[in-house]
The first five atom37 places (N, CA, C, CB, O) and aatype in JSON, in Angstrom:
{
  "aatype": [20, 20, 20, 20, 20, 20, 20, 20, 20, 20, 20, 20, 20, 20, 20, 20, 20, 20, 20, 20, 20, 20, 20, 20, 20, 20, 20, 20, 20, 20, 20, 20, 20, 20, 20, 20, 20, 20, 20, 20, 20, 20, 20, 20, 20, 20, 20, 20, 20, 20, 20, 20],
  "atom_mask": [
    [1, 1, 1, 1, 1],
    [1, 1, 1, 1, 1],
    [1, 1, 1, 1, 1],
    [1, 1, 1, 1, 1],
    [1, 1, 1, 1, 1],
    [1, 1, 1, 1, 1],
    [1, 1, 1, 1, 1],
    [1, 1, 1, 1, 1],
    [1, 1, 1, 1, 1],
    [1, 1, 1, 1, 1],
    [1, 1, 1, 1, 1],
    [1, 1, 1, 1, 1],
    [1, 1, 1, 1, 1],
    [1, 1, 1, 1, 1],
    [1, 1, 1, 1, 1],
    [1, 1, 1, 1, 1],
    [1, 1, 1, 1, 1],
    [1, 1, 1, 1, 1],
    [1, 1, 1, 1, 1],
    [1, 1, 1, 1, 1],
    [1, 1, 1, 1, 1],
    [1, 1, 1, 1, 1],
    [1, 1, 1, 1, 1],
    [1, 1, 1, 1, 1],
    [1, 1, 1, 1, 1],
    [1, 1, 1, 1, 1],
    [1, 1, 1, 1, 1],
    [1, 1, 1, 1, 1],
    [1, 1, 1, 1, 1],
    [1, 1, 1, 1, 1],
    [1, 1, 1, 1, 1],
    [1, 1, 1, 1, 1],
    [1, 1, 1, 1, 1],
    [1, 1, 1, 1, 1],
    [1, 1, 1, 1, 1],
    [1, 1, 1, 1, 1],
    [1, 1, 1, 1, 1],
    [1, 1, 1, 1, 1],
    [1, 1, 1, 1, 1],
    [1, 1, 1, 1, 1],
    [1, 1, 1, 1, 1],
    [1, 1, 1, 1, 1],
    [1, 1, 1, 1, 1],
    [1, 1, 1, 1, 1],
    [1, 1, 1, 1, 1],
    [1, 1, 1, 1, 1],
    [1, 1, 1, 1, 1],
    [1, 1, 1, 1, 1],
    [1, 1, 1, 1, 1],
    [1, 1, 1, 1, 1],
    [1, 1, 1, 1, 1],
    [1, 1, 1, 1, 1]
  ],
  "atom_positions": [
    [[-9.89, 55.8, 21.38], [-10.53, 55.82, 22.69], [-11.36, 54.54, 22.88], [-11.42, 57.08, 22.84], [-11.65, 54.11, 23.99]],
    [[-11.79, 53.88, 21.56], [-12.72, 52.3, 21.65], [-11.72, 51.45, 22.53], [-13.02, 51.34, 19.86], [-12.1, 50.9, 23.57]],
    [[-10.67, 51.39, 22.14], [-9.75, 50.48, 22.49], [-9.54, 50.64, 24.13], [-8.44, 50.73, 21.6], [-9.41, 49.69, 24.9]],
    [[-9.54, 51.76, 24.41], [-8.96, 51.92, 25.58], [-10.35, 51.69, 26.42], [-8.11, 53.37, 25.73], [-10.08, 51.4, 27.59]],
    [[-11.59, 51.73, 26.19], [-12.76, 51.62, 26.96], [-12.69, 49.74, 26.89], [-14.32, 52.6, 26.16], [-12.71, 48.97, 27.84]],
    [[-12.6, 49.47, 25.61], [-12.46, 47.99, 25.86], [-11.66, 47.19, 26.75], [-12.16, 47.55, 24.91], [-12.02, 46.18, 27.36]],
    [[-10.41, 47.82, 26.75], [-9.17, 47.23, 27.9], [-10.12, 47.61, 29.19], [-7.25, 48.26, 27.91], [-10.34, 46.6, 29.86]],
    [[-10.5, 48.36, 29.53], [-11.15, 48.74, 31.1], [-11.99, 47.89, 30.73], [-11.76, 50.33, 31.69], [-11.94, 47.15, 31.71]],
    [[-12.88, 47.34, 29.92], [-14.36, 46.04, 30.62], [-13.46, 44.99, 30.49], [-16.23, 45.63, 29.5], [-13.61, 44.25, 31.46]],
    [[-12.37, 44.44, 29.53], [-11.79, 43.53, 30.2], [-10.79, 43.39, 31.6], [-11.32, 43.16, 29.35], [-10.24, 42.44, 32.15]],
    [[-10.89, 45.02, 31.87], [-10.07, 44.89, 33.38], [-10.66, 45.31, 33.85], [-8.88, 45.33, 33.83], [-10.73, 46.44, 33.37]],
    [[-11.52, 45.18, 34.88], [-12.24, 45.65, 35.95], [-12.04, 46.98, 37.01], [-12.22, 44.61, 36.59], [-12.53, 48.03, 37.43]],
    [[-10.24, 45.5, 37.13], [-9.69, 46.22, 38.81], [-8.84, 47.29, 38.57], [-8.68, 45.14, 39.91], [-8.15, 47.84, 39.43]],
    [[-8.93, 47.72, 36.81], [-8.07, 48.88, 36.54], [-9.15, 50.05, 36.9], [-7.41, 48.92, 34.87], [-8.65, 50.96, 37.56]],
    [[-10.44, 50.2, 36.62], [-11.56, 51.07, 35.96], [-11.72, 51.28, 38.19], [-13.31, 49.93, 34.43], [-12.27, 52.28, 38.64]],
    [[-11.35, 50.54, 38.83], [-11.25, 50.61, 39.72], [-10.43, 51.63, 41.07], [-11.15, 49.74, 39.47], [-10.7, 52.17, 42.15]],
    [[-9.07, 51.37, 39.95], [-7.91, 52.01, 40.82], [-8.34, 53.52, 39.94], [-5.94, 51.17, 40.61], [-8.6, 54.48, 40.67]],
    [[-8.41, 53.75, 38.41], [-9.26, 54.86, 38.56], [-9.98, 55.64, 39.19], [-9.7, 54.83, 38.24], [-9.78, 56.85, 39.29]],
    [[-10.82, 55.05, 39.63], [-11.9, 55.74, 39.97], [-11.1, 55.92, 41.65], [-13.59, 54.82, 39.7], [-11.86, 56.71, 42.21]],
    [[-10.2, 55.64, 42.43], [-10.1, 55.9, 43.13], [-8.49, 56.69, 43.21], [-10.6, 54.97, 43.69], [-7.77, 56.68, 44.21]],
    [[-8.24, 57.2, 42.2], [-7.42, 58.04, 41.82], [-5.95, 57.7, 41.87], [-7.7, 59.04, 42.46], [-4.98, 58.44, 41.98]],
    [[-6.07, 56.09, 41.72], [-4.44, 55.69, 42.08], [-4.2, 54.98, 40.63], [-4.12, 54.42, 43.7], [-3.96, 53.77, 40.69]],
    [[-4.21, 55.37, 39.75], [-3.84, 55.54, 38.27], [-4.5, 56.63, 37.52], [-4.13, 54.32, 37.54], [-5.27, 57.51, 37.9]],
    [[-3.96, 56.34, 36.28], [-4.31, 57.52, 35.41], [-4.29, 56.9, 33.82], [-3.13, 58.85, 35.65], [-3.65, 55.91, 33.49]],
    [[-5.02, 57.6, 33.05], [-4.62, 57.39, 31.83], [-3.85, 58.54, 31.13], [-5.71, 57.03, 31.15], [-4.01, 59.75, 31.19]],
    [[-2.94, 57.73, 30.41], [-1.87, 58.48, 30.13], [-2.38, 59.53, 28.35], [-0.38, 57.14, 30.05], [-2.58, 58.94, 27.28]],
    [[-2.46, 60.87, 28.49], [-2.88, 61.15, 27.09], [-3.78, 61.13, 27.1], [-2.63, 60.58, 26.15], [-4.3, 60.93, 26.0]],
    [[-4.58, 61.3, 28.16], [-6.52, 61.58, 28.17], [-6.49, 62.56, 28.9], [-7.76, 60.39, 28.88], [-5.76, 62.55, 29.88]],
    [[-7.38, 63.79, 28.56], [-7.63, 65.14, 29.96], [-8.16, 64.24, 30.88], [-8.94, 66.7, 29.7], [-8.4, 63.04, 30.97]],
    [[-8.25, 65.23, 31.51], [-9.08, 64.79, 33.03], [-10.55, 64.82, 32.52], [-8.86, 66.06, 34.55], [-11.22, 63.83, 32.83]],
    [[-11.27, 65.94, 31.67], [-12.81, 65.58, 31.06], [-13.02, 63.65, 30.52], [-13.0, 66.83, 29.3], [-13.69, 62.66, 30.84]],
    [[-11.99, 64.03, 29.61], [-11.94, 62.53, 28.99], [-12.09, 61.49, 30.0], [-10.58, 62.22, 28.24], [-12.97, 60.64, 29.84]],
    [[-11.49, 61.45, 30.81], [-11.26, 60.27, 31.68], [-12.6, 59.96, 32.49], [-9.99, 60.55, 32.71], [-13.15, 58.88, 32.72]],
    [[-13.05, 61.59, 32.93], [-14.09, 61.59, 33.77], [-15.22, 60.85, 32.83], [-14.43, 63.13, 34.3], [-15.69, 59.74, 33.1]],
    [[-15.56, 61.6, 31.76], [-16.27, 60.48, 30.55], [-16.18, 59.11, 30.64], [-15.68, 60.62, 29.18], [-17.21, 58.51, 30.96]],
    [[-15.21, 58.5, 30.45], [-14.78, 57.02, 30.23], [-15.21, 56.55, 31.81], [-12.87, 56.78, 29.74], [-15.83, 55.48, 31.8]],
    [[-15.09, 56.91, 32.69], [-15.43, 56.6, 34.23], [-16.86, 56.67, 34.56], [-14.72, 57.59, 35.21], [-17.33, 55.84, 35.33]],
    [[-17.67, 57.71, 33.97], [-19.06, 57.63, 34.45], [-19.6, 56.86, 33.12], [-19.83, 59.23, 34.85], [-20.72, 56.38, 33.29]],
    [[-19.21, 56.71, 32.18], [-19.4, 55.54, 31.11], [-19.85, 53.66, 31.88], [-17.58, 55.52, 30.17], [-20.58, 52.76, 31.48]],
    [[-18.95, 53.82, 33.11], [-18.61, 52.29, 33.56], [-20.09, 52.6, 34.92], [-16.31, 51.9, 34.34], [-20.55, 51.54, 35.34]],
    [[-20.66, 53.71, 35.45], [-21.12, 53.68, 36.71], [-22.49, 53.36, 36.52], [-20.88, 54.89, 37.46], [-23.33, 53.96, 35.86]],
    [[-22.6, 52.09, 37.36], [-24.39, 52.04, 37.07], [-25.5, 52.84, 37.0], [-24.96, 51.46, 37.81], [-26.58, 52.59, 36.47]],
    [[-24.97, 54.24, 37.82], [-26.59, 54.78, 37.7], [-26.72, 55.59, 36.61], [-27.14, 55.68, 38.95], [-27.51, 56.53, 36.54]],
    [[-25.79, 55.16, 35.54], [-25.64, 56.27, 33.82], [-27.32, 55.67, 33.44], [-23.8, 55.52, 32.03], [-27.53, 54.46, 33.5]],
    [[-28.08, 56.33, 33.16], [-29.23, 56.19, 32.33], [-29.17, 56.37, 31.13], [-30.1, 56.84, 32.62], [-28.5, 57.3, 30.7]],
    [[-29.86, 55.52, 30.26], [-30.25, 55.83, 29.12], [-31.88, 56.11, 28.49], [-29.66, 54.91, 28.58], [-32.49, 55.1, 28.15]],
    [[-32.45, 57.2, 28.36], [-33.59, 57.22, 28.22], [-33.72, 57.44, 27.1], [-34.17, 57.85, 28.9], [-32.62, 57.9, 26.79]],
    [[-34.79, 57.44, 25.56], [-34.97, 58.15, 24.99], [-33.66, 58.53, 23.96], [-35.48, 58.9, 25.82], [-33.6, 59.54, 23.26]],
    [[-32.73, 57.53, 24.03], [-31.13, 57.58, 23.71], [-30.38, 58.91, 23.83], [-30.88, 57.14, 22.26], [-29.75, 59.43, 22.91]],
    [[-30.53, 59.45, 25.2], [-29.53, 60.71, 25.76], [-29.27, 60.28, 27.12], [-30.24, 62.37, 25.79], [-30.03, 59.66, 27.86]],
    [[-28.08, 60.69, 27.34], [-27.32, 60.15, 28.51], [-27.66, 61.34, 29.5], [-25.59, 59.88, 28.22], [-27.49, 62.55, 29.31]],
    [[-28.22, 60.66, 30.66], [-28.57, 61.97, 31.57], [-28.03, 61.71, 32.72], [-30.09, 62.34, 31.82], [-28.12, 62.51, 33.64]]
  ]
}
């Protein structure tokens, strides 16, 4: 799953068409993906090192 988060910060306009539901990753649930997607969204906080 490192690998595949790495390919999305070197592709932008993929983490893109994601998020707007015109791709998919192939072999990830839909939880997973949703993970890896709010992973990339600015308003993810980190406080206190827990993701809220």
């Amino acid at each position: 799953m490192i690998n595949m988060v790495q390919y999305l910060e070197q592709n932008p306009a993929l983490v893109a068409l994601l998020k707007e539901k015109k791709a998919s990753l192939v072999g990830v649930t839909e939880l997973e993906q949703k993970a890896i997607l709010d992973s990339f969204d600015e308003d993810v906080c980190l406080e206190n090192g827990l993701w809220y």
